[in-house]
C-alpha positions in Angstrom: 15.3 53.6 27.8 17.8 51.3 26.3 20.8 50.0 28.3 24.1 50.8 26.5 26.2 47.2 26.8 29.9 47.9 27.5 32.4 45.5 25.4 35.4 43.5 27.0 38.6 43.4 25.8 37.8 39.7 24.8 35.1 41.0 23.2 36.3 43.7 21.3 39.4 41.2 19.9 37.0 39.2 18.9 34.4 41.6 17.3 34.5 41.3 13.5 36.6 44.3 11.8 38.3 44.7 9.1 41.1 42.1 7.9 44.8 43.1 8.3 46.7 43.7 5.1 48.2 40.4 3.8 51.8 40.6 3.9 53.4 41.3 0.8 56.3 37.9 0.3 59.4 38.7 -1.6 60.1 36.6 -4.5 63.1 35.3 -6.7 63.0 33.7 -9.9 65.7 30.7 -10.2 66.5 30.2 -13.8 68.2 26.5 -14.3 69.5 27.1 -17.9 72.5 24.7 -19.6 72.9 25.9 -23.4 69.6 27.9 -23.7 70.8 31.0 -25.5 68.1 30.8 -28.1 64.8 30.6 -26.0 66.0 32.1 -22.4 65.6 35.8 -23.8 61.8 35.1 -24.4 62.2 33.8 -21.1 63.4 36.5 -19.2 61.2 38.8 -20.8 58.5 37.1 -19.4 59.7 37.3 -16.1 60.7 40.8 -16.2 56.9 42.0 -16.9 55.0 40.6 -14.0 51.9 42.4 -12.5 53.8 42.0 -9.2 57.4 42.1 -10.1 60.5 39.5 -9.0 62.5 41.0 -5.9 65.5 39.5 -8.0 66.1 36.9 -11.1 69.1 34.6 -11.1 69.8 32.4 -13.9 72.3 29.5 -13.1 74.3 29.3 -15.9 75.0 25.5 -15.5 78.7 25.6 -17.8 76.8 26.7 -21.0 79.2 26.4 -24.3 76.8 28.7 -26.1 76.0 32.3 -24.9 73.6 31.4 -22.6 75.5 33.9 -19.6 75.9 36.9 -21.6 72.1 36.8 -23.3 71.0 36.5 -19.2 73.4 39.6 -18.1 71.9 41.2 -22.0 69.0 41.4 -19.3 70.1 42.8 -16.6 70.2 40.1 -13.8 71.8 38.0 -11.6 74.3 35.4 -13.4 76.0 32.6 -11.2 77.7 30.3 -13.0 79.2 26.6 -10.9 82.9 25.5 -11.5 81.5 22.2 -13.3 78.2 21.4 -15.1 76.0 20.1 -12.1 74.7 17.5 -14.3 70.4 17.8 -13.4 68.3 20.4 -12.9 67.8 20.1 -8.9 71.7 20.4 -8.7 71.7 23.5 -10.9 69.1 24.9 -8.6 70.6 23.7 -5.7 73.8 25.7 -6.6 71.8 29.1 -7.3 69.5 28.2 -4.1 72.3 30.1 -1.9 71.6 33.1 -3.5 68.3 33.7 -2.9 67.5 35.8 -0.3 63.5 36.2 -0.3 60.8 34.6 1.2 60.1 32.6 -1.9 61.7 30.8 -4.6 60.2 30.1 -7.9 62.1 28.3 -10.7 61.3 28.5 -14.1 62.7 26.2 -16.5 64.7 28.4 -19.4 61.9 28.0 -22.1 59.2 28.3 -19.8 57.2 31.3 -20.1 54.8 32.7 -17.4 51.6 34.9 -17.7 51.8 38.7 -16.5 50.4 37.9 -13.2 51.8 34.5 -12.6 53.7 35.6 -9.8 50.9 37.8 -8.3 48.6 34.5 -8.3 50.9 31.9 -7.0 51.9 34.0 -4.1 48.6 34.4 -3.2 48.1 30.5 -1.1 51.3 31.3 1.0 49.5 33.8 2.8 48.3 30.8 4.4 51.0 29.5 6.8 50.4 25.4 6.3 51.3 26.0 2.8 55.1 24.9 1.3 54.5 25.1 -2.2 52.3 25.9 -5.1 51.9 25.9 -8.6 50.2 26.9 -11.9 48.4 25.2 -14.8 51.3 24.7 -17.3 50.2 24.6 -21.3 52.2 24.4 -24.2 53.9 26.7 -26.1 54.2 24.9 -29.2 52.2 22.5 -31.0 53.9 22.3 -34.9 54.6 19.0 -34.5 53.2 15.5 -33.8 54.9 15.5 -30.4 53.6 18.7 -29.4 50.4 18.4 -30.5 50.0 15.3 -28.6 51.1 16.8 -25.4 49.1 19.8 -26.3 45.7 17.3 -25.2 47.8 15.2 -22.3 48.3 18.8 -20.5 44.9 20.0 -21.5 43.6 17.0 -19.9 45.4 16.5 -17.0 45.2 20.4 -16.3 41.4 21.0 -16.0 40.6 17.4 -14.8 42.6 15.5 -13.1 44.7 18.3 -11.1 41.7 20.3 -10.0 40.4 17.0 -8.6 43.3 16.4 -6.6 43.7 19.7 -5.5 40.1 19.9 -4.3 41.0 17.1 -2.4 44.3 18.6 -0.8 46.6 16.0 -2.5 47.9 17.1 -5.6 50.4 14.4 -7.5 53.0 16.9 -8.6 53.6 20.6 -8.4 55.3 21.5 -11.7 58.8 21.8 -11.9 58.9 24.7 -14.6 57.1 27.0 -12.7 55.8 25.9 -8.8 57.2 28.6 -5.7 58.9 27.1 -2.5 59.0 29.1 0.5 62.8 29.3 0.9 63.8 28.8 4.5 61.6 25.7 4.2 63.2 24.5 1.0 66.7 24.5 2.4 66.0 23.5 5.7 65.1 20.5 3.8 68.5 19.8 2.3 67.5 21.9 -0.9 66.2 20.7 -3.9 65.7 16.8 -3.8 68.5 15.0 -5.6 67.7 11.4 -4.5 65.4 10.7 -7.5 65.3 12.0 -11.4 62.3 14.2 -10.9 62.4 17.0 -8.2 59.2 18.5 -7.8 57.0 15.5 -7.7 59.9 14.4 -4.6 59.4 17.4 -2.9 55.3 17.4 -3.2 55.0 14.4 -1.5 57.7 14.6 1.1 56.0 17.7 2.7 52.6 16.5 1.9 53.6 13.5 4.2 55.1 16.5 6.9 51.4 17.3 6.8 52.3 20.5 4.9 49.9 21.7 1.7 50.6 21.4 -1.7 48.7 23.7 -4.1 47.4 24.1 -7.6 46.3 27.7 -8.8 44.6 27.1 -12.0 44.1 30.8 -13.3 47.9 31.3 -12.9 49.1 30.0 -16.5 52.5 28.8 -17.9 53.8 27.9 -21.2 56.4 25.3 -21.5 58.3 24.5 -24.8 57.8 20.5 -25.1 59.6 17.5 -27.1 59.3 18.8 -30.5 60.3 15.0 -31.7 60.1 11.3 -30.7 63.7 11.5 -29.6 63.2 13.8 -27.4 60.0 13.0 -26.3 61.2 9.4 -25.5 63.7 10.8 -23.1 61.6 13.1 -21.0 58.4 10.6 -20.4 61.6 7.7 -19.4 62.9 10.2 -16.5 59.0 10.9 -15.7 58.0 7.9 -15.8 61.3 6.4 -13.6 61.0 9.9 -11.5 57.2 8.6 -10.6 58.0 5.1 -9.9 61.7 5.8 -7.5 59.1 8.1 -5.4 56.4 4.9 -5.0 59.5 2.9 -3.9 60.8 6.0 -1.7 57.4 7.7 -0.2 54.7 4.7 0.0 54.9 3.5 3.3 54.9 7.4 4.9 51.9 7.8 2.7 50.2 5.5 3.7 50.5 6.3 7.8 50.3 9.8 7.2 48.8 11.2 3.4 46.3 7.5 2.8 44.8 10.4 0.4 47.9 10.9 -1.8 48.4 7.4 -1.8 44.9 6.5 -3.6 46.2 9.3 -6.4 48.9 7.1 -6.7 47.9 3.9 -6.8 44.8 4.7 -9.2 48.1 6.0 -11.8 49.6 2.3 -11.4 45.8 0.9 -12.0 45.9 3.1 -15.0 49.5 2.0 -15.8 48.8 -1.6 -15.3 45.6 -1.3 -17.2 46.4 0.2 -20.2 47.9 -2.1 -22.7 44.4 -3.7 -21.5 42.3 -1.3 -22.6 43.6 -0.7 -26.0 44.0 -4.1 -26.5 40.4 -4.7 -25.6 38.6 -4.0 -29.3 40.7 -6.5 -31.0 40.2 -9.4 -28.6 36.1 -8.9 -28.3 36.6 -8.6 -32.4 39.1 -11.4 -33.1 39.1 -14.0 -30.4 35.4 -13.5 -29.2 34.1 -12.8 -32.7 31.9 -9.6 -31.4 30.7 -7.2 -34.4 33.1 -5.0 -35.5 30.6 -2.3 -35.5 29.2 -2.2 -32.5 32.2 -2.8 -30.9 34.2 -0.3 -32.1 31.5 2.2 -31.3 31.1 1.2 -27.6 35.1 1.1 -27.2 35.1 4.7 -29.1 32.2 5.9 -27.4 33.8 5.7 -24.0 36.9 6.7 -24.9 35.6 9.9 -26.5 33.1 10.8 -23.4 36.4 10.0 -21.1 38.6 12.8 -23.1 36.3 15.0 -24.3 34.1 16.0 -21.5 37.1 17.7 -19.8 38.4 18.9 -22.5 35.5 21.0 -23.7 36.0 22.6 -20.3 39.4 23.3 -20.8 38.7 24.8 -24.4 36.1 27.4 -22.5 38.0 28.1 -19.8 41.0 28.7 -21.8 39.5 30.3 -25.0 40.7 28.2 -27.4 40.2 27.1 -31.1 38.3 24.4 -31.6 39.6 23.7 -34.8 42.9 23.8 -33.0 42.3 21.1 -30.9 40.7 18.8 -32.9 43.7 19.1 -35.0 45.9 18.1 -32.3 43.8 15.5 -31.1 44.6 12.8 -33.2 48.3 12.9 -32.1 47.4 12.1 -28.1 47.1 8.4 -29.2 51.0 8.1 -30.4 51.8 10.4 -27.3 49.8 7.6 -25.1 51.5 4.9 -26.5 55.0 6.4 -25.2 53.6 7.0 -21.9 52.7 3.1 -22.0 55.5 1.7 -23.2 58.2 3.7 -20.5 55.7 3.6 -17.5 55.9 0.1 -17.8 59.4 -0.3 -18.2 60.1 2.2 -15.4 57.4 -0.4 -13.3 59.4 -3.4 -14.2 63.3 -1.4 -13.3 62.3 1.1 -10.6 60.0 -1.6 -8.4 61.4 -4.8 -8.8 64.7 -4.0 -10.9 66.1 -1.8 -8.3 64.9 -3.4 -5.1 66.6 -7.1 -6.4 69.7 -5.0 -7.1 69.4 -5.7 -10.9 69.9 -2.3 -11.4 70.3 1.2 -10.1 67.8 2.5 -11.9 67.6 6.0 -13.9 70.0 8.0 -12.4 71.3 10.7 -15.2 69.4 13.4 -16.2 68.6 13.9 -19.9 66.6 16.6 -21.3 63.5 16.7 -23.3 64.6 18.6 -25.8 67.2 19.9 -27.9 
């Protein structure tokens, strides 16, 4: 006869059962928005139809001389508006930040527009404790012109290969500023929104990646940002990039090294690349010109590459995201004038960031500019 085995108590806690229901995070949306009346109701409409709705939705109206406060209250939320325009988008937020009173924070940038379950996805990582901040795969909204067609690729790209990489290997470089959720107590225990350098969220990502907090990327949870829809515009926003990256390698580099070496080597392959570059495209017409190669075959080496580098992940990201091939061929062309932007300012923001600012030649980038009208 078989002996029945009586369970202890330290055995039946730790018996396998079934899970306990994750807790369910209360969220605000934080909705920096200077002079946006004409996109910020596509905005807001957006966030008002989520899977698993806001808690609340405040938009900062940061001293708008258009309507930008009365289409937000057109909407029904919360409208705070500061004495004086706060001059970036981390102050704006910072001012709103009070406000909040949920678990998480998520700003959106006023012509950003989230997927229906956005917010249902990105929530999801916080159920882990470790983790301070996440974000989604951000795509363009627009691509009618050069300037959006070229960032069209860049995002495609960096998207569904380089993030995912990163992510795998629990350093991401950035979580998006347009759309990535903070937990809130953590955020302004901090001291808020970082307002030390020109770029925010890339500050913030590695500051508690070095606290040995995790960053996350959730690439099903999609967002579409309206991009530079000219050179102008597109000029300014890769300068306070670019600047943003470089004041964070001056800031972060030395706690990266002792306490996120993993981060770092993200890092320093993008200054490889930086440096690189003009090398690389260069390349071509010194083998033709100065070492007298064949046109023809060198051309279709230096294209060859190239077009294996790109286009591998980007077939990926045209599956995964069903798109039009004939779309993105179409666009592709224009990554090359988008590339040579990127160049040209990274370098200039390597030269005034890392030796400019530490010889006191300059302060460096320090107002904010948009990019875009």
């Amino acid at each position: 006869m078989a002996s029945t085995a009586t369970l202890t108590p330290q055995d039946q806690a730790a018996a396998p059962g079934p899970r306990p229901p994750a807790k369910r995070l209360s969220v605000t949306a934080l909705v920096p928005a200077h002079n946006e009346e004409e996109g910020l109701g596509d905005t807001l409409e957006s966030l008002l139809h989520q899977t698993d709705p806001f808690d609340e939705i405040i938009v900062v109206d940061d001293c708008s001389t258009d309507r930008t406060g009365d289409v937000a209250r057109s909407y029904g939320v919360t409208v705070v508006r500061p004495e004086r325009n706060r001059g970036s988008k981390a102050k704006a937020q910072n001012y709103g930040l009070p406000h909040v009173r949920t678990d998480l924070v998520l700003p959106v940038d006023a012509d950003t527009l989230l997927a229906p379950d956005y917010v249902e996805l990105v929530k999801a990582p916080f159920q882990e404790e470790n983790v301070a901040i996440a974000a989604g795969c951000v795509q363009t909204r627009f691509d009618d012109t050069a300037t959006e067609r070229g960032r069209c690729i860049e995002y495609l790209f960096g998207f569904h290969f380089q993030r995912p990489i990163q992510n795998a290997a629990n350093s991401p470089v950035v979580c998006s500023g347009c759309c990535s959720a903070f937990r809130t107590d953590e955020l302004r225990r901090f001291g808020g929104f970082p307002e030390r350098t020109i770029v925010e969220d890339m500050d913030y990502t590695w500051s508690k990646q070095i606290e040995g907090r995790r960053a996350v990327y959730v690439g099903d949870a999609v967002a579409w940002a309206a991009d530079p829809s000219d050179l102008t515009y597109l000029r300014k926003q890769v300068w306070r990039w670019m600047a943003g990256f470089f004041q964070n390698v001056r800031i972060h580099s030395k706690d990266m090294a002792f306490h996120k070496p993993l981060l770092l080597l993200w890092i320093l392959i993008a200054c490889w690349d930086i440096v690189t570059a003009p090398l690389w495209y260069f390349m071509p017409f010194f083998l033709i010109f100065v070492l007298h190669q064949d046109v023809g075959t060198t051309m279709m080496w230096w294209l060859g590459f190239e077009m294996v580098l790109m286009w591998l992940p980007l077939i990926y990201a045209i599956r995964r995201r069903h798109l039009s091939w004939l779309r993105i061929l179409r666009n592709f062309p224009f990554v090359y004038m988008n590339k040579a932007v990127n160049v040209f300012y990274a370098w200039k923001a390597l030269l005034v960031e890392l030796i400019g600012v530490p010889l006191k030649l300059t302060q460096g980038l320090v107002t904010y500019e948009k990019g875009r009208a």
